[in-house]
C-alpha positions, -999 to +999 in steps of 0.1 A: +111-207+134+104-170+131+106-139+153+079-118+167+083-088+156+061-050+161+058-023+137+041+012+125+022+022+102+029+060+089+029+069+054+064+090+042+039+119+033+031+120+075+066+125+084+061+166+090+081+176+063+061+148+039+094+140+021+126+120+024+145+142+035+168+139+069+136+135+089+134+098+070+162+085+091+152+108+122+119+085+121+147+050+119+162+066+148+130+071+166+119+034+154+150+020+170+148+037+205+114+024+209+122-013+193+102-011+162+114-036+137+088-027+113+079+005+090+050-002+069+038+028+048+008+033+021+017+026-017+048+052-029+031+061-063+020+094-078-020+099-077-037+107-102-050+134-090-057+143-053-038+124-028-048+087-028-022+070-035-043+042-041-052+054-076-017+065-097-003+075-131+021+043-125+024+012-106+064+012-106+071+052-109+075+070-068+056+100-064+075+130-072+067+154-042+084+127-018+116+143-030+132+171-008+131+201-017+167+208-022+176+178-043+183+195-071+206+219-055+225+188-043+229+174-075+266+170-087+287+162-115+291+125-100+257+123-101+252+133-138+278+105-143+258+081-121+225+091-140+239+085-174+248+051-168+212+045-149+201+056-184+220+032-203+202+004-188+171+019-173+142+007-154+118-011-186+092+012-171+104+043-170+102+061-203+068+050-210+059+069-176+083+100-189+069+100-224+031+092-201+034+121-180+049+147-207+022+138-233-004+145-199+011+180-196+009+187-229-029+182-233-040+196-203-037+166-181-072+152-197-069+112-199-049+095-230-081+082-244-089+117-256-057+123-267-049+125-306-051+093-320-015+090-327-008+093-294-036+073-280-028+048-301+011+047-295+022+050-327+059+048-334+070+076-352+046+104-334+059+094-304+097+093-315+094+127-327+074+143-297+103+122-273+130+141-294+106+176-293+103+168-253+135+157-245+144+179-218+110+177-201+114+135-206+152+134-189+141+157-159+110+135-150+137+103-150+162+121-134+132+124-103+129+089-104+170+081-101+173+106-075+143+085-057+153+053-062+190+067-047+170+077-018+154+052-011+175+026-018+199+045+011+168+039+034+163+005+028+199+003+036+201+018+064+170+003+080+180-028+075+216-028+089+195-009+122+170-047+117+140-026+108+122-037+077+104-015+053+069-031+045+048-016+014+016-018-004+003-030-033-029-019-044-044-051-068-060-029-096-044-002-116-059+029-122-073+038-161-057+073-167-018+054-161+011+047-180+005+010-171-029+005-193-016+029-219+018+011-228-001-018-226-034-014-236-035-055-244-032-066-209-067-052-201-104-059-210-110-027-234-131-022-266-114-009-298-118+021-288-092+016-257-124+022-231-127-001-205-153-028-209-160-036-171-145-023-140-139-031-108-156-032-074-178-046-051-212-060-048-238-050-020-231-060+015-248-048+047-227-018+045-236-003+009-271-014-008-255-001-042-218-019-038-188+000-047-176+004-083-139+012-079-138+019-122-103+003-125-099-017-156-098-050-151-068-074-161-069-096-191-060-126-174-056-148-206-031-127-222-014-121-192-014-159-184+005-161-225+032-141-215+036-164-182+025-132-162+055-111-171+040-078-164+034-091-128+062-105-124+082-072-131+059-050-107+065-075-083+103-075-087+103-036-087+086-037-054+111-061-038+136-035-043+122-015-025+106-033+002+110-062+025+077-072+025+044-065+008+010-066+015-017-074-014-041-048-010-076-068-019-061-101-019-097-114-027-097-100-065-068-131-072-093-156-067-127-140-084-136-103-086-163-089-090-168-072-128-196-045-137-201-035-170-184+000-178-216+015-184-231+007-149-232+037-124-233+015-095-217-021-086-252-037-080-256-049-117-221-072-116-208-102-114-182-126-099-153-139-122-125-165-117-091-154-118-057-179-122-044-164-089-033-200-081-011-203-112+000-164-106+012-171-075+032-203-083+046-185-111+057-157-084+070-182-061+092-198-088+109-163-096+108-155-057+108-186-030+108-169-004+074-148-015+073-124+013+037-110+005+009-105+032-031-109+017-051-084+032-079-101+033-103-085+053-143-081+043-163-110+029-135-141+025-154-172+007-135-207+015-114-205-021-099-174-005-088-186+026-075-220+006-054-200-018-040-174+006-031-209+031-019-228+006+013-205-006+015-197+031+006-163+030-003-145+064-041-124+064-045-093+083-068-089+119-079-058+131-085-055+163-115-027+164-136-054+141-130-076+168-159-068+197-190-073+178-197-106+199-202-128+165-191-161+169-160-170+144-149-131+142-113-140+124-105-102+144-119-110+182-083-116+201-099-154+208-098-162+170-062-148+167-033-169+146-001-170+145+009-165+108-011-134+102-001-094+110-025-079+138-031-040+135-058-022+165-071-004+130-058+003+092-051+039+075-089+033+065-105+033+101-113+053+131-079+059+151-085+037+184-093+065+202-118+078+178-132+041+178-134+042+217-153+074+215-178+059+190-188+036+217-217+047+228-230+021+256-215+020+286-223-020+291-206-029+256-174-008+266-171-023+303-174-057+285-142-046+255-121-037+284-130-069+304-112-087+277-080-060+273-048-064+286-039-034+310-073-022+311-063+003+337-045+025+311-060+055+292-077+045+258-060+038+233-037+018+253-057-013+263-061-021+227-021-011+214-011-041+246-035-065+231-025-064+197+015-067+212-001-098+238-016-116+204-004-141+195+000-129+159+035-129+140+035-096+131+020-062+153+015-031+131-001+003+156-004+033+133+017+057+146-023+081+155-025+051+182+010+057+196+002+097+201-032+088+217-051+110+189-090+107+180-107+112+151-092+144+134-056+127+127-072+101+110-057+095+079-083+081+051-122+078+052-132+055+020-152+074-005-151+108+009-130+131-011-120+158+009-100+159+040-080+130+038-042+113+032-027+151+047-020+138+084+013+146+094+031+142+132+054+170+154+082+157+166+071+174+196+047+146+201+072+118+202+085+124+240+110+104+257+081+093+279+066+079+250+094+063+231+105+043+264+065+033+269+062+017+234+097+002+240+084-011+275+060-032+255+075-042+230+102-063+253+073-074+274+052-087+249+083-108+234+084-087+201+120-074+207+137-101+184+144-123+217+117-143+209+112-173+186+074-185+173+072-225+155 
């Protein structure tokens, strides 16, 4: 038995200071007035540069700038003593990522394969003596990361004893230029000269003749298999601390993805290679039964997908504006909803529902959306926020653009455009009274206040 639940989805860097600062648990308080059991948020990590957070410096390491700005003015003698025993048995990341990001600075931010070799190359005694050089620049960038994981660790906290859960992100690829490929160079397909020798993407579809090439580095899979997946299990574990619940971002690339040659300037020219996601996944659920993950598995899903993701249990992801092209078998039309899969009306990487609405151009095909909305009668983007309560999904997720009623300029991410985008951030003088007890409204009447059971 499990309980309906309904959530939003607003990144930390929305909140309109775009920190955790007091407004953090001014959002929990907002959350709980309008019955919201669920925050989910974009991936916490540092970009590499701009602000995807998508593509970072680390897979474990939180991004810096969601500190606030006085926490270093609050810093107190307790907390030097707290920070010296986090030190004594620190994260197995984290000085790798100091030592990472100091070295960055140090030669001009380029990317560590044009470093000096000794560097590049990790070798022992260069980087002792640069760790002992840097040493007040190293201890500053991991006394960012304690205060963060105090933080946030307090927010976890105190979501949970309010019953909201905190629900992250996990992008499936790592970015090139991170900590992650160069402390562990092995785990990755890369020539002797540390260059990748394929990267990620995806091959032509209707939407893109050419594909996408993503240029991640992909995973060596057999030496990651030899060491019984340890570096995933320890990025996994990292993220349980911090969340309740994860989703898989491209849950597709554990059964094949797709590889192109690093010298390839498109993704036409690649080619589709098994990955042991099934003996990944067992290995996870060993270290963690209960395995609270969620596959986004939106796009193209071949049968071996759908298996694997089914077979540990694993709820997909519906959205609802994919679901009124009139295809038969659309997994996103509210007829082909199920019950162990999270419903959104649209991701960080589509139209808001109102800028979706306006996009509709026919008259005919919108008369025939709303024939098949619950309350119908209300303003756009309201129809579509009821349906996705009404579904009969587990899980609800409206980003919080729906819940103001915005279009098109609040949205938060248009895939491969590089300007313009991940900088959304709400007033407070948008969430009214009016509004919070409208949301709330729903939520009871759609049985996703925790009063209701699902088999």
């Amino acid at each position: 038995m499990s309980i309906k639940q309904a959530g939003v989805l607003l990144h930390p860097t929305s909140l309109p200071s775009g920190t955790l600062n007091h407004q953090a648990w001014q959002f929990l308080d907002w959350m709980e007035s309008a019955h919201l059991k669920v925050w989910q948020m974009l991936p916490l990590t540092q970009p590499v540069q701009g602000l995807s957070p998508y593509q970072s410096v680390s897979a474990f390491a939180m991004n810096p700038t969601l500190l606030p700005e006085d926490w270093q003015a609050k810093w107190t003698s307790k907390q030097d003593t707290t920070f010296d025993e986090y030190l004594e048995n620190e994260p197995h990341w984290l000085h790798d990522y100091a030592l990472f990001m100091t070295l960055r600075q140090q030669f001009s931010q380029v990317s560590w394969v044009d470093w000096p070799k000794v560097y590049k190359t990790r070798e022992a005694a260069a980087l002792k003596a640069f760790a002992i050089e840097k040493s007040a620049e190293i201890r500053y960038l991991k006394q960012q990361q304690f205060m963060l994981s105090q933080i946030w660790h307090q927010l976890k906290s105190d979501a949970n004893a309010r019953g909201i859960q905190l629900f992250g992100d996990m992008p499936i690829f790592v970015a090139y230029d991170s900590a992650d490929v160069w402390a562990n160079p092995h785990l990755f397909k890369l020539d002797e000269n540390h260059n990748p020798q394929v990267v990620t993407g995806v091959p032509p579809d209707y939407f893109s003749e050419t594909g996408q090439r993503w240029g991640n580095p992909h995973y060596d899979w057999q030496a990651m298999e030899k060491t019984h997946f340890k570096w995933w299990r320890q990025r996994i574990a990292s993220d349980f601390e911090l969340f309740d619940l994860i989703r898989i971002d491209h849950f597709r690339g554990l059964e094949a993805c797709w590889e192109i040659e690093a010298e390839e300037e498109t993704a036409i020219n690649g080619c589709w290679q098994k990955v042991p996601g099934r003996a990944l996944l067992n290995t996870l659920k060993q270290a963690f039964p209960d395995l609270p993950l969620v596959a986004e598995d939106l796009g193209v899903i071949t049968p071996e997908v759908t298996a694997l993701k089914n077979d540990f249990s694993l709820p997909g992801m519906s959205i609802l504006q994919f679901g009124f092209n009139g295809l038969p078998d659309n997994p996103h039309s509210l007829a082909e909803q199920v019950e162990n899969s999270v419903v959104y009306t649209g991701t960080h990487d589509n139209d808001t529902t109102l800028g979706w609405w306006h996009l509709q151009e026919n008259d005919d095909h919108r008369k025939w959306i709303l024939s098949q909305l619950p309350e119908a009668h209300l303003p756009m983007p309201w129809p579509v926020i009821a349906a996705a309560m009404y579904s009969v999904a587990q899980l609800a997720i409206i980003p919080m653009q729906d819940f103001l009623g915005l279009d098109n300029t609040a949205r938060m991410n248009v895939p491969g455009v590089a300007n313009g985008n991940w900088t959304w951030q709400f007033q407070w003088s948008q969430m009214t009274p009016a509004l919070t007890d409208q949301i709330a409204k729903l939520v009871i009447a759609s049985g996703r206040d925790g009063s209701h059971e699902t088999e």
